[in-house]
N, C-alpha and C positions, 0 to 999 in steps of 0.2 A: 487506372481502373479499367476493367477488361469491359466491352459490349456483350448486352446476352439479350438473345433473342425470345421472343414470344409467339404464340399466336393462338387466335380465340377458338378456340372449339366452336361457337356458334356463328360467328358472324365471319370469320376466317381472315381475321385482319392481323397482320405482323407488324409488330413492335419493337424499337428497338430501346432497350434501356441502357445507361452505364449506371451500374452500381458495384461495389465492393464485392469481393467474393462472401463476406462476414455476413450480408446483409440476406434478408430471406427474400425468399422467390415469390413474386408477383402472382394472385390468385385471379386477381378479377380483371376482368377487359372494362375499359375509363369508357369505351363507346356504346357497351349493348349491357354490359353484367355479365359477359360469357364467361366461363373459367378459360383462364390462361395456359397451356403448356410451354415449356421453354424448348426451342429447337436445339441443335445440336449444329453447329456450321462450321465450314473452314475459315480459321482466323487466319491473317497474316498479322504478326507481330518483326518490327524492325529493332535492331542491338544498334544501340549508336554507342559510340567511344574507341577510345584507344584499344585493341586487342581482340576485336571483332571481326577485323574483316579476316582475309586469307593471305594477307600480304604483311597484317600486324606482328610484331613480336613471331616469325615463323624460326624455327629454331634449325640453324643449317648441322646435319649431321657430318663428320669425317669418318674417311674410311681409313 
């Protein structure tokens, strides 16, 4: 489940939630009432398993 961020319009505090993509977007701030916006940020996400990396399964061409 991916993190998605938040923050209050009024009291300018960031949040961080994991929820489902399915699930809806957080309105209210837990600490003042403020409306919530979601930020936008860079994720890193990592691939684990076999065929991921750049060394897995590389497929050697002949000439």
């Amino acid at each position: 489940m991916p993190v998605y961020e938040y923050q209050c319009e009024k009291c300018k505090d960031i949040v961080e939630v994991l929820q489902k993509i399915s699930d809806d977007p957080l309105s209210e701030c837990e600490k003042c009432g403020g409306k919530l916006s979601k930020q936008f940020n860079q994720m890193n996400f990592h691939l684990y398993g076999p065929g991921f990396y750049s060394t897995d399964n590389k497929r050697k061409y002949l000439k």
